[in-house]
Legacy VTK file of the C-alpha trace (Angstrom):
# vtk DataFile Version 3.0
C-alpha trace
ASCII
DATASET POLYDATA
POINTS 84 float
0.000 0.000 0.000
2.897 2.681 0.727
4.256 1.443 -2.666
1.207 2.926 -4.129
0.714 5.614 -2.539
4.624 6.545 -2.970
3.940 5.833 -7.004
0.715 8.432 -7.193
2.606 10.675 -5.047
5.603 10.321 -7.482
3.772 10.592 -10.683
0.972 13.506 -9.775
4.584 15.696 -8.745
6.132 14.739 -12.149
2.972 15.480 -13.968
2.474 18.831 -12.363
5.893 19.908 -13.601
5.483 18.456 -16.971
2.524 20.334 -16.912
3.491 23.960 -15.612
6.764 24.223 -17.977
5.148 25.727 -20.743
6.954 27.861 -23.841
6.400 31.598 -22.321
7.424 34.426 -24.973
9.250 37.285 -23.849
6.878 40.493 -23.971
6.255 42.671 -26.625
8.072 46.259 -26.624
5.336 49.201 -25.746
2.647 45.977 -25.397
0.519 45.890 -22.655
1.388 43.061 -20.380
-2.475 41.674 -20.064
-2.760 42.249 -16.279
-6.180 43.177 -16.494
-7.080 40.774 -18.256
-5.620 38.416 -15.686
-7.255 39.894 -12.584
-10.612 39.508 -14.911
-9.994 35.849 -15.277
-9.439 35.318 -11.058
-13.093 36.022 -10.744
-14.783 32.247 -9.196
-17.804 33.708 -7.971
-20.249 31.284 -10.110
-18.351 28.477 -9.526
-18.656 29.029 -5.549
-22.546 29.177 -6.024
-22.809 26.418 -8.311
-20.801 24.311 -5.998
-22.784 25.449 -3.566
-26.001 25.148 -4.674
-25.406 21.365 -5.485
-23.383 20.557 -2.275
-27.143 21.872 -0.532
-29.234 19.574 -2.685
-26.703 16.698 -2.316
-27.310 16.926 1.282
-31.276 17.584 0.929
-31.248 14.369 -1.416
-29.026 12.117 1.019
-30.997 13.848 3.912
-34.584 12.669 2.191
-33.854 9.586 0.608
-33.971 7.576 3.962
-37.878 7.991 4.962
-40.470 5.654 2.782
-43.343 7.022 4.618
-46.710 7.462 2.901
-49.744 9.240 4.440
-52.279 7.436 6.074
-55.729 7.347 3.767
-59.046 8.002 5.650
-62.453 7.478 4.311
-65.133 8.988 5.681
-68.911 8.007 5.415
-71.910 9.401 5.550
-75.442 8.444 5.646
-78.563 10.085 5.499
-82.381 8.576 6.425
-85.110 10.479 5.784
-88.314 9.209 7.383
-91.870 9.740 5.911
LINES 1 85
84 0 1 2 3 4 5 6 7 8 9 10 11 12 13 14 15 16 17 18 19 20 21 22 23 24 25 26 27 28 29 30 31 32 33 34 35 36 37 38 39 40 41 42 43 44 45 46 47 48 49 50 51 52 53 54 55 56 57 58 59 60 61 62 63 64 65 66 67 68 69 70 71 72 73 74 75 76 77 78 79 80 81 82 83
């Protein structure tokens, strides 16, 4: 079991570096550098609600799935007699 663990450990590191050493081009004279572009991109505002949002109904579903209750039926019944 550490074997494996030790392997995952050892791959997911390599992977990651594989992964971040990309081909990055030197800037462009009098270019703007994209910063705001960047800062843009940072914004993970929908993805916290949509995570959210389904974390709540994960837990409503788990929450709900456990009771197989149904409502009692009643009948009620009435007569009437008229007499002559």
């Amino acid at each position: 079991m550490r074997i494996l663990i030790a392997a995952t450990l050892v791959a997911s590191l390599i992977a990651t570096n594989l992964l971040a050493a990309e081909t990055v081009t030197p800037l462009a004279p009098g270019k703007a550098a994209g910063v705001k572009k960047a800062q843009d991109a940072d914004d993970n505002t929908v993805w916290w609600l949509l995570g959210g949002g389904a974390a709540i109904a994960i837990i409503a579903l788990a929450a709900s799935g456990g009771s197989s209750t149904t409502a009692a039926s009643t009948s009620t019944t009435t007569s009437t007699t008229t007499s002559t």
